[in-house]
VOBA-1610 file (N, C-alpha, C; in pm, whole numbers, padded with zeros to 5 digits, always signed):
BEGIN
Unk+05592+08527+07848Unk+05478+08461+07905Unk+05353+08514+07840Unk+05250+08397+07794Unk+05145+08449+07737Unk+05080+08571+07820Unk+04997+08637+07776Unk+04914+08749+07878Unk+04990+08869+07921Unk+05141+08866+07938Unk+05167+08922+08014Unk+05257+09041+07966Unk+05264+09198+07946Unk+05287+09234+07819Unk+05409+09353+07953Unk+05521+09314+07885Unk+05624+09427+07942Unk+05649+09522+07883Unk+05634+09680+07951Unk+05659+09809+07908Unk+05761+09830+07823Unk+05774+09924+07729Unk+05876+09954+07667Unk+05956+10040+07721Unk+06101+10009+07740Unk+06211+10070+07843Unk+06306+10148+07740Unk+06388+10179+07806Unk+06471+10319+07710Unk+06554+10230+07631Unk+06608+10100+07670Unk+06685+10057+07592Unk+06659+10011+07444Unk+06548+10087+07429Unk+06489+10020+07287Unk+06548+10131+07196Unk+06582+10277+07272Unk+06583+10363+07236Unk+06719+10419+07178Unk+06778+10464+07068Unk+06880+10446+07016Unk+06957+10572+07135Unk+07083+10532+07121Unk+07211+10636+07242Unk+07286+10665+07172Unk+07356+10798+07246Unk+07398+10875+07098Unk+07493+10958+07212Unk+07632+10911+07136Unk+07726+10965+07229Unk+07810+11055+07170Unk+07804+11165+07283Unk+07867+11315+07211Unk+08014+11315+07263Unk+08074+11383+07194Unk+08274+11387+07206Unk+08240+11471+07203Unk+08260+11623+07274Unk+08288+11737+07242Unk+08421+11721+07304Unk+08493+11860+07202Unk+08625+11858+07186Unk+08744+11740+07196Unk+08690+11647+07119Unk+08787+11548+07079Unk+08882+11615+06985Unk+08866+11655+06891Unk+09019+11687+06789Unk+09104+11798+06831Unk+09000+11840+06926Unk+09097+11990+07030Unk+09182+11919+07130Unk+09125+11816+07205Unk+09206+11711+07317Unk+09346+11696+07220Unk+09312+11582+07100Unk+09369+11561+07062Unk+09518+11645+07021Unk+09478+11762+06962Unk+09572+11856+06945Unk+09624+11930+07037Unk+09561+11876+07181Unk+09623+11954+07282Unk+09737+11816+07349Unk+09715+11703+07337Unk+09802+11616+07392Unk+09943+11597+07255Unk+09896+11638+07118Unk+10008+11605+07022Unk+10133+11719+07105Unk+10000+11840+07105Unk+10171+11951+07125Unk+10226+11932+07242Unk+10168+11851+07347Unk+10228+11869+07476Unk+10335+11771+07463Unk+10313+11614+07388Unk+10395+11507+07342Unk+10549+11608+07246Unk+10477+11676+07154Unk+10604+11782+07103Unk+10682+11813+07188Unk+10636+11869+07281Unk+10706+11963+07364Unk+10808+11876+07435Unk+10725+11822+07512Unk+10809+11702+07587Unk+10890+11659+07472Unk+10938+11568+07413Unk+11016+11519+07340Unk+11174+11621+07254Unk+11092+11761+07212Unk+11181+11822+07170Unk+11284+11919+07293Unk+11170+11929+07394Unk+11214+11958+07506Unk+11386+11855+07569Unk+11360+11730+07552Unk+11447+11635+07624Unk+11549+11625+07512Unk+11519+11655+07379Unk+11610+11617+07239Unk+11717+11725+07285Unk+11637+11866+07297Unk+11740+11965+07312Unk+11820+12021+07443Unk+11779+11939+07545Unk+11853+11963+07664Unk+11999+11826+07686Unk+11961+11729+07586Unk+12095+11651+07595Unk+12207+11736+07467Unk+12145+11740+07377Unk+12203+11870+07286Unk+12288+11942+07359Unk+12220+12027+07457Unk+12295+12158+07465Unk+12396+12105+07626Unk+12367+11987+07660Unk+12452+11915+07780Unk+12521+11880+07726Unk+12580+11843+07584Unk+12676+11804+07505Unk+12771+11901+07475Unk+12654+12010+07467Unk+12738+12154+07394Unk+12806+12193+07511Unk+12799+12212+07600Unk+12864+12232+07706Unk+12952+12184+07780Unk+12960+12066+07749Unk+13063+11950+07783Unk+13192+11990+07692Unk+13196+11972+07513Unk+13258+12044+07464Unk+13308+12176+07453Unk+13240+12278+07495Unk+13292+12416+07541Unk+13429+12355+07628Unk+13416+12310+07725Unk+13487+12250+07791Unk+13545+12406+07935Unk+13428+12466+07975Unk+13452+12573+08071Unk+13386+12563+08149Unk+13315+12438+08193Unk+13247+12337+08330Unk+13088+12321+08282Unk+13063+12240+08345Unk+12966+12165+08332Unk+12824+12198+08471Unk+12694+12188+08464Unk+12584+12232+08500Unk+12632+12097+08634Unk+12595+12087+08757Unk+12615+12000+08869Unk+12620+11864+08856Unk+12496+11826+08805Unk+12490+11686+08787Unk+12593+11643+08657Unk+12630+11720+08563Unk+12705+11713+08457Unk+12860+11681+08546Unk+12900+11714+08626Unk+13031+11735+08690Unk+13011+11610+08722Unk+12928+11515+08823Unk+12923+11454+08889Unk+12909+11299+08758Unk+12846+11303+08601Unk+12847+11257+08522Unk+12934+11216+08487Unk+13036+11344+08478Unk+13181+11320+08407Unk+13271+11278+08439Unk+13260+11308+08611Unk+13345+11237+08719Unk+13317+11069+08723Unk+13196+11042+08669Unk+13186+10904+08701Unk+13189+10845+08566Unk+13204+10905+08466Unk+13248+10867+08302Unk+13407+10814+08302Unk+13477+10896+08385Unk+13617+10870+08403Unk+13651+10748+08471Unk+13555+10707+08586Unk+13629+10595+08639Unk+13545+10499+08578Unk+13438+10502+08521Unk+13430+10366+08467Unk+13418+10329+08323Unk+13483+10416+08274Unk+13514+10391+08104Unk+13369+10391+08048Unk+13273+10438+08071Unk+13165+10433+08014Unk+13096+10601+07967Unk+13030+10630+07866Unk+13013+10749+07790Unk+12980+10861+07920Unk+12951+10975+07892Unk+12887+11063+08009Unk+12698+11032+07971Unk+12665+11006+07854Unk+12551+11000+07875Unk+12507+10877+07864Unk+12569+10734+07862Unk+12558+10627+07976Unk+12540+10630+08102Unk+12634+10713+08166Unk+12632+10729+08270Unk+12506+10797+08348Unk+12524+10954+08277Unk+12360+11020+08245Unk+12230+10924+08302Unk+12236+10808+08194Unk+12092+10760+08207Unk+12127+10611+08350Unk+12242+10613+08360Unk+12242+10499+08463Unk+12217+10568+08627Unk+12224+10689+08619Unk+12261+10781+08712Unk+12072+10828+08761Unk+12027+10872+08656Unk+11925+10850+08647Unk+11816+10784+08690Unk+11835+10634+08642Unk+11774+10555+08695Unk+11784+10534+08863Unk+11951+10563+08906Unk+11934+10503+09057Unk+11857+10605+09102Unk+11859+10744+09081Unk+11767+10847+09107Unk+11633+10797+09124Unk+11548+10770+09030Unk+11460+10713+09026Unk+11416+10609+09103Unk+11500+10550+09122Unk+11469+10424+09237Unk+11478+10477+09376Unk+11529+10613+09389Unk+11517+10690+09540Unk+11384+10724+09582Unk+11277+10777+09432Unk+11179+10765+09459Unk+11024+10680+09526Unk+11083+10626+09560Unk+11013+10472+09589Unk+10991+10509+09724Unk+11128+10505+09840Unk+11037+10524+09964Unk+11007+10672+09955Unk+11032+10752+09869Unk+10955+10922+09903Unk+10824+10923+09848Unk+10794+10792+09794Unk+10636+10833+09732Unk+10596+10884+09613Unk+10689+10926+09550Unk+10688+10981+09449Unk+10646+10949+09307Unk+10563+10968+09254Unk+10486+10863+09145Unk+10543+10951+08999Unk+10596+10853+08895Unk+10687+10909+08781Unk+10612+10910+08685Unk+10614+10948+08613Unk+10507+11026+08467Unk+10615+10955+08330Unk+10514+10991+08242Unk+10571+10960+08137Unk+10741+11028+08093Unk+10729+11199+08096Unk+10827+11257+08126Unk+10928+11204+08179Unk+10894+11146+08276Unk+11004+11089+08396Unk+11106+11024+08362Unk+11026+10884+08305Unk+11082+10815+08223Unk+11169+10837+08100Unk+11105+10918+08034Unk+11129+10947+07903Unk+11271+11016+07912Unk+11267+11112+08054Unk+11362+11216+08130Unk+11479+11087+08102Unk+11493+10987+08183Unk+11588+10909+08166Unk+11702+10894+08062Unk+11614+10839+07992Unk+11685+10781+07835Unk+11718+10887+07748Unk+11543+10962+07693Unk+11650+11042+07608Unk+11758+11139+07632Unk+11789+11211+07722Unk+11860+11317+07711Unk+12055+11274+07729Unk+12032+11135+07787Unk+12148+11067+07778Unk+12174+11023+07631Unk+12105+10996+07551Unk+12089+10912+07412Unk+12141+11038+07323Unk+12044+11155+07377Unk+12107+11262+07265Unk+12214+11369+07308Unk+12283+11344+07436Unk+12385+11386+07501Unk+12535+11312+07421Unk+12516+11162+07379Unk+12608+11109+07349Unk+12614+11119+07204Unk+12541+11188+07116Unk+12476+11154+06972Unk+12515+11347+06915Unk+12521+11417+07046Unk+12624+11527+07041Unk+12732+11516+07013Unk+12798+11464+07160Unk+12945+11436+07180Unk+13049+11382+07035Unk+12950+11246+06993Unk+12973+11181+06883Unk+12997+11271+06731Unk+12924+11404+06725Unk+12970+11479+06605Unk+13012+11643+06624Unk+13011+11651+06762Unk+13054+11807+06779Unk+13211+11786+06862Unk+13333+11825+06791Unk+13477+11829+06820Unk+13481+11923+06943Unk+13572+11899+07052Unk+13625+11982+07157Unk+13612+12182+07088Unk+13590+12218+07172Unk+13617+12400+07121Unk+13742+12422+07222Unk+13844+12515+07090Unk+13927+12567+07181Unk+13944+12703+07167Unk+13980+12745+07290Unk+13987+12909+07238Unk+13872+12993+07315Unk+13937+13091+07408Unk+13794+13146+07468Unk+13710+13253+07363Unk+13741+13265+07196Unk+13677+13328+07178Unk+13565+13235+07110Unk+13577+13083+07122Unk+13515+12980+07098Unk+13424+12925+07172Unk+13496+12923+07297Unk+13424+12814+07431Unk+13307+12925+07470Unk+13348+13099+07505Unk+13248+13148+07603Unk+13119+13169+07480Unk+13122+13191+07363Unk+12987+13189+07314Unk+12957+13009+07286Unk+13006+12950+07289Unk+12932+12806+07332Unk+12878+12760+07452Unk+12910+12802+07569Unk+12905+12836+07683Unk+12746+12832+07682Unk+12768+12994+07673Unk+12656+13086+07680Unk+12524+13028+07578Unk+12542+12977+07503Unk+12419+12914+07379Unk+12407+12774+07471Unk+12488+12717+07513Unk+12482+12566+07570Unk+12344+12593+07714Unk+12366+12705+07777Unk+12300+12730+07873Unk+12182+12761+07861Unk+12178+12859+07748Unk+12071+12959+07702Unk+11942+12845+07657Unk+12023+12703+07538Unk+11924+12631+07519Unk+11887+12510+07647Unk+11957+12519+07706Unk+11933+12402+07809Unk+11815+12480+07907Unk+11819+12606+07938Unk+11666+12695+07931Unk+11600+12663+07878Unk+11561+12691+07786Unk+11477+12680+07677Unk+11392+12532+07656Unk+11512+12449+07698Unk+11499+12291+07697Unk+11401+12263+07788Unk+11442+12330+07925Unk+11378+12286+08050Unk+11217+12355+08062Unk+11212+12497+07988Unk+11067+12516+07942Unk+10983+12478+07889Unk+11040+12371+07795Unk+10979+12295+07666Unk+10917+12161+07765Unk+11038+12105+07848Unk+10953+11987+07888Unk+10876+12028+08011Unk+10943+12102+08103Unk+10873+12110+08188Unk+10741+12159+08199Unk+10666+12217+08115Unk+10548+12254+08078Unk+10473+12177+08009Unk+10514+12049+07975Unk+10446+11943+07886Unk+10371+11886+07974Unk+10428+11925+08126Unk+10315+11845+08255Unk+10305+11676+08184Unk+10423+11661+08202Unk+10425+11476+08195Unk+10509+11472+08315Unk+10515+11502+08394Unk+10624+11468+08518Unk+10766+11541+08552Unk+10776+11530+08663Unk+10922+11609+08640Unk+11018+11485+08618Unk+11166+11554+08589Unk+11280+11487+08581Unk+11328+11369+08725Unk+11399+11262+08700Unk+11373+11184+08831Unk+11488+11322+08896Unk+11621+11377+08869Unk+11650+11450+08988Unk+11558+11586+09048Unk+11522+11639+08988Unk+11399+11729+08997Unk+11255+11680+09107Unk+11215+11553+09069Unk+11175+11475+09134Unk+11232+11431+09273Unk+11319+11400+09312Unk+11400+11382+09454Unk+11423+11512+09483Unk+11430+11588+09425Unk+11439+11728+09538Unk+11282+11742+09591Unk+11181+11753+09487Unk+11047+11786+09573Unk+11007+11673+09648Unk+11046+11563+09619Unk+11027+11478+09722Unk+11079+11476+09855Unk+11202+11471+09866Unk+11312+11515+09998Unk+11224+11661+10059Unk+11199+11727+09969Unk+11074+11863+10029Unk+11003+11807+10103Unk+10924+11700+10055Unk+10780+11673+10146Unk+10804+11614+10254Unk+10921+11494+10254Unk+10935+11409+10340Unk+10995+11487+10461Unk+11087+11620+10412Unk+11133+11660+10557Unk+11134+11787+10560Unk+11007+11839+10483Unk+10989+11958+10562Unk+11030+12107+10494Unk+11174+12053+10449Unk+11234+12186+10425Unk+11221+12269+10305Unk+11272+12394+10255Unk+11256+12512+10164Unk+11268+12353+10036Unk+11253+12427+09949Unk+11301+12390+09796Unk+11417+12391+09788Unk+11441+12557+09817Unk+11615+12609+09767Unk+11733+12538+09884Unk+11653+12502+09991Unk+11758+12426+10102Unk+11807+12266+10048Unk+11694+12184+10035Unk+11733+12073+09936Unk+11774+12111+09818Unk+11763+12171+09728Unk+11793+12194+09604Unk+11952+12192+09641Unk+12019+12297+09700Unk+12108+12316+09757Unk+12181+12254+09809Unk+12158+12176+09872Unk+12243+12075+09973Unk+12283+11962+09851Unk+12138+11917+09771Unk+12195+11831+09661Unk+12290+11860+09571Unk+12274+11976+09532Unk+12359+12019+09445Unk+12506+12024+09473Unk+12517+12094+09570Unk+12682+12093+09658Unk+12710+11956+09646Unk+12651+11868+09750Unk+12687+11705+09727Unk+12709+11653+09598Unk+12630+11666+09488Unk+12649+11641+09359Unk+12752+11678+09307Unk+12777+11833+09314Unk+12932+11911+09241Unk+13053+11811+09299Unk+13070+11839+09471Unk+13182+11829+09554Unk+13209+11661+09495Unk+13105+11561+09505Unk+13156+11445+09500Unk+13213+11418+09329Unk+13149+11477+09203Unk+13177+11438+09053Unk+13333+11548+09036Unk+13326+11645+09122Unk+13477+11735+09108Unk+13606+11642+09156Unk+13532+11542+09285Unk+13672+11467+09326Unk+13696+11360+09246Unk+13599+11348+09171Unk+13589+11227+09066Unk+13713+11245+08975Unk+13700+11389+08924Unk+13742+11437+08815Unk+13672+11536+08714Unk+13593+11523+08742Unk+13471+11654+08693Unk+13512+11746+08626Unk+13426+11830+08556Unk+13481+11997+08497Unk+13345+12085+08571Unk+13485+12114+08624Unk+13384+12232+08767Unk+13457+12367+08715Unk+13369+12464+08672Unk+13488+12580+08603Unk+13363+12729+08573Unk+13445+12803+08486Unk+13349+12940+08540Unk+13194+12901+08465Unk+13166+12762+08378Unk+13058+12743+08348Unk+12950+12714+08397Unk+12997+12654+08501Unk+12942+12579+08615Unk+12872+12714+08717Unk+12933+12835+08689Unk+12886+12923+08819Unk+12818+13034+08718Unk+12817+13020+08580Unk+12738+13097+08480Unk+12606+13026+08491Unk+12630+12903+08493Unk+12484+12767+08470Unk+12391+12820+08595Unk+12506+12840+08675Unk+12406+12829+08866Unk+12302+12956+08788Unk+12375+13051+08796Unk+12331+13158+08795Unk+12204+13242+08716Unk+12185+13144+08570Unk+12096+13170+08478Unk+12037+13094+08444Unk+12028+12975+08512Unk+11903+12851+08492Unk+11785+12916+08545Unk+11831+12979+08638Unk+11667+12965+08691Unk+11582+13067+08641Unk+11640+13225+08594Unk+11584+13343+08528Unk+11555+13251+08381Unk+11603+13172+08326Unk+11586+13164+08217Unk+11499+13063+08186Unk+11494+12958+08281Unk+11409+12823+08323Unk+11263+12924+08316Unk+11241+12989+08418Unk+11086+13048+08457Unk+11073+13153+08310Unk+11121+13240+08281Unk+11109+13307+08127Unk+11058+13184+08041Unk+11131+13072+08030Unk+11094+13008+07921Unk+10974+12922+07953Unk+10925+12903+08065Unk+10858+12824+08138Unk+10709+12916+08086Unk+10691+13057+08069Unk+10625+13099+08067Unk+10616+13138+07932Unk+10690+13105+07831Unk+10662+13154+07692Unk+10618+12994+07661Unk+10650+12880+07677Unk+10613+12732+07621Unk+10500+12701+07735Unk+10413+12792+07820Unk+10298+12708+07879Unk+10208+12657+07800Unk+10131+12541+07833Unk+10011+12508+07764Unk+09915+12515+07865Unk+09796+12592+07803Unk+09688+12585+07896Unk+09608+12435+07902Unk+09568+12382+08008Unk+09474+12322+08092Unk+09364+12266+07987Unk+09351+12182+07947Unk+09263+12120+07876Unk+09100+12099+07884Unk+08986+12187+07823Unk+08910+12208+07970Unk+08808+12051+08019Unk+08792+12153+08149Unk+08691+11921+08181Unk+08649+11881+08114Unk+08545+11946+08033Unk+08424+11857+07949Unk+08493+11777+07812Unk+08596+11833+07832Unk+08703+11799+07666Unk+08734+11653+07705Unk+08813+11643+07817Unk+08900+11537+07935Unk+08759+11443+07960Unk+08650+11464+07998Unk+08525+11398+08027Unk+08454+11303+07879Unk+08504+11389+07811Unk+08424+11332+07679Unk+08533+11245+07606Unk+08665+11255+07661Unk+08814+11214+07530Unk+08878+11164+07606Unk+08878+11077+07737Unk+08950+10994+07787Unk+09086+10975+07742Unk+09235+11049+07782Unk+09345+10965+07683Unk+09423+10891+07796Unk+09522+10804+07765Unk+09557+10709+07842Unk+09665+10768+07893Unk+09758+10891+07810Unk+09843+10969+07875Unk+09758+11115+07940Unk+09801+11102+08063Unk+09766+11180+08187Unk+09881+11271+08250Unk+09859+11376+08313Unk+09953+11482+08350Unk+09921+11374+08489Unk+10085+11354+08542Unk+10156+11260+08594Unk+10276+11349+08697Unk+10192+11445+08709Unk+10363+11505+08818Unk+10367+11485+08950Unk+10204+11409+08976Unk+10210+11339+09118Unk+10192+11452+09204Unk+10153+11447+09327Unk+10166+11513+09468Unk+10232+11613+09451Unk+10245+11732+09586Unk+10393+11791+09599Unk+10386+11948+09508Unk+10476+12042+09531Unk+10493+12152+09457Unk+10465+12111+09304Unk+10465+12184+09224Unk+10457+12174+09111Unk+10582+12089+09054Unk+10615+12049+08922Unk+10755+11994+08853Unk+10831+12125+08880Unk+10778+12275+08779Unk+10862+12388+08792Unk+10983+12443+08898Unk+10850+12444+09037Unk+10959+12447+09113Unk+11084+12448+09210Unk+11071+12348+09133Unk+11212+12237+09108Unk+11325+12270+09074Unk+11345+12326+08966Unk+11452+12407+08910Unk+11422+12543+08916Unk+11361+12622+08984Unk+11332+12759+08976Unk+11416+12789+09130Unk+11432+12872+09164Unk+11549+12951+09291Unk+11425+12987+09372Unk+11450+12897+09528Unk+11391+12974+09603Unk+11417+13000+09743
//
């Protein structure tokens, strides 16, 4: 409008947008993606290795194998079908699944069967107990790797802290009760329930928290997260931590 003269406002004014610690974000979500991934590569690995030892199998492994037998389908088919119904338990517990979660699914069944497929039966206990013992040692190691990637816990890991919230009880009481139910029902299946199975009980969890604490990643700090938006987010939902989950309590 003639005459009539409007102030000059900031938007005239050039904006200038700062990233601090973008290539640090960045390098903090590659290694956590590492982790996670090599984490899940090497825990179907060493669920393979252990299967072949052939001197029992970790709980849910019993209950795998038991249900590999009656329906002609691989153990780590089964693995990831087993899985999934897991996952779908989560639904009325509330329980919100992470990338991990997912990921938990598929691969460790994919590279459970991709074992099986090139590592022959061991015979011989001067064969089976150091396979045993390495099968366990890395399935530690495994569970440090992902579980510290803070992408979610595993969906069975997940139904135990969930069944926690919804009713109340210890960790180690659900943990427990599932587990028994898990063994007792994949043993009547047909399962391999054997002295591996009571080596596994026994050193997951010293070896889970050891490794849990050599593969932590620290906390990304706010202003990094404020300035670098990424679309993958630590996803372990509500509830105790993922850890513990598999830790003895």
């Amino acid at each position: 409008m003639a005459g009539v003269h409007f102030p000059a406002t900031e938007c005239h004014e050039p904006v200038h947008y700062h990233h601090t610690g973008g290539p640090a974000l960045s390098t903090h979500l590659t290694r956590r993606l590492v982790q996670l991934y090599a984490g899940l590569a090497l825990y179907g690995v060493s669920s393979g290795l252990l299967v072949r030892a052939g001197l029992g199998l970790e709980p849910w492994g019993v209950l795998h194998q038991g249900l590999a037998k009656h329906t002609g389908l691989s153990i780590g088919v089964v693995s990831i079908v087993v899985g999934a119904a897991v996952l779908l338990l989560w639904i009325p517990l509330r329980q919100r699944p992470g990338l991990g979660t997912v990921s938990n699914v598929f691969a460790i069944g994919i590279f459970m069967d991709g074992t099986l497929a090139v590592v022959p039966d061991v015979r011989g206990l001067l064969a089976q107990v150091p396979l045993t013992a390495a099968a366990i040692v890395g399935n530690g190691v495994a569970t440090g790797l992902y579980i510290s990637a803070r992408f979610g816990p595993g969906p069975r890991d997940g139904l135990m802290t969930g069944l926690h919230r919804a009713t109340g009880r210890s960790i180690r009481l659900v943990r427990t009760s599932l587990e028994v139910l898990v063994v007792a029902t994949g043993f009547l299946l047909g399962g391999s329930l054997g002295v591996g199975t009571v080596l596994y009980a026994l050193a997951i969890g010293p070896l889970a928290q050891f490794f849990l604490r050599v593969f932590a990643i620290p906390t990304a700090a706010p202003e990094a997260r404020a300035a670098s938006p990424s679309p993958v987010r630590d996803t372990a939902g509500p509830g105790p931590a993922p850890e513990r989950a598999i830790l003895p309590r």
